[in-house]
N, C-alpha and C positions, 0 to 999 in steps of 0.2 A: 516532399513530406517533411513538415517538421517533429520533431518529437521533445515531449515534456517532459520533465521530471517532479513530478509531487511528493515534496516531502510531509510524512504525518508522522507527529512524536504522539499522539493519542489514541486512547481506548477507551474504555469505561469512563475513564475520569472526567471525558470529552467526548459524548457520544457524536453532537453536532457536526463539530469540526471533523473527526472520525469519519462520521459520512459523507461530509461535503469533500473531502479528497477524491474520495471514489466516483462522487456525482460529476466532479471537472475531469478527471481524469475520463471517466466513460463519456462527454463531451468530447473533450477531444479525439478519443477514438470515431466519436460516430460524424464526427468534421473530416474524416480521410487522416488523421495525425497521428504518430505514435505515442506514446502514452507507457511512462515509467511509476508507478509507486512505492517508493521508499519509506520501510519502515524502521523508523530508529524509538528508544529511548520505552517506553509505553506504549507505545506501535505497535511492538513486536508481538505482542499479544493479540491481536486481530488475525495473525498468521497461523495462529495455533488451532488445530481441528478441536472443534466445540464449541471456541470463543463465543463466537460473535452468533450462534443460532437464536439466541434471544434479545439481541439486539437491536433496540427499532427507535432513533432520536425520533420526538416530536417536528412534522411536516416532509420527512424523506421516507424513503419506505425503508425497510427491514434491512439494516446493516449487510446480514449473510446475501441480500438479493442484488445488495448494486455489488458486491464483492465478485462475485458468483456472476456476475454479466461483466463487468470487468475482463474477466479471467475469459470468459468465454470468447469474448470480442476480440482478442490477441491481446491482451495487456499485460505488461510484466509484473511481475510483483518481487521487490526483491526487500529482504529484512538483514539486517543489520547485524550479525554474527556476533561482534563487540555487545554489542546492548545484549543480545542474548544470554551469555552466557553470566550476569548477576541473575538475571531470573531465573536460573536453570531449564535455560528452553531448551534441548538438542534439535537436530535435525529432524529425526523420527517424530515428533510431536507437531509438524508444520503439515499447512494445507497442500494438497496438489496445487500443483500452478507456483508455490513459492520456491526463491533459488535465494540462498542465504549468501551477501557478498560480505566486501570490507569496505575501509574506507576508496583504498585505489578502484575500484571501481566506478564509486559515485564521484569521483574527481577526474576518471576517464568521460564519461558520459559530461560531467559539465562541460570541460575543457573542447569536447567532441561539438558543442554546439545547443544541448540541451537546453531549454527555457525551462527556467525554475518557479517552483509557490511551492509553497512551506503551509502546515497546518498544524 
């Protein structure tokens, strides 16, 4: 089994791209793959419980619904701790399923073997 790592620095400002992370990344889970999403920069905001309920780009479904199959499927979700902390995000205000790292983490996972895309 291989596993990904998808990177998304978008939210609102990129609903699209925002969603199409989630929709490859839930591909590769349901191909038998692991499947990592990182969120940094304006990303980190899709982690947050509320964000994304009203979320829905034009031709994907509903933000919260491939987020939420995601998570259910085994996918990890991990948000960006650095980015967080200008937005004032704490821990306490993130979804279930999120685990906040740093950088050494996402530079174990590449260095481990990881395939990368960026959104």
């Amino acid at each position: 089994m291989a596993n990904i790592l998808v990177h998304n620095t978008r939210g609102k400002d990129d609903l699209e791209r925002a969603s199409l992370a989630f929709v490859v990344a839930n591909a590769a889970l349901s191909s038998g793959q692991g499947a990592t999403v990182l969120l940094t920069l304006e990303g980190v905001w899709l982690a947050t419980q509320g964000y994304n309920a009203t979320l829905h780009a034009d031709g994907y479904a509903p933000l919260n619904e491939i987020m939420t199959s995601f998570l259910q499927n085994g996918g990890q979700l991990w948000v960006c701790g650095a980015c967080m902390k200008p937005r004032q995000i704490g821990p306490e205000q993130l979804i279930a399923g999120a685990t906040v790292v740093g950088a050494a983490t996402a530079v174990e996972a590449l260095v481990s073997g990881a395939q990368t895309l960026s959104f």
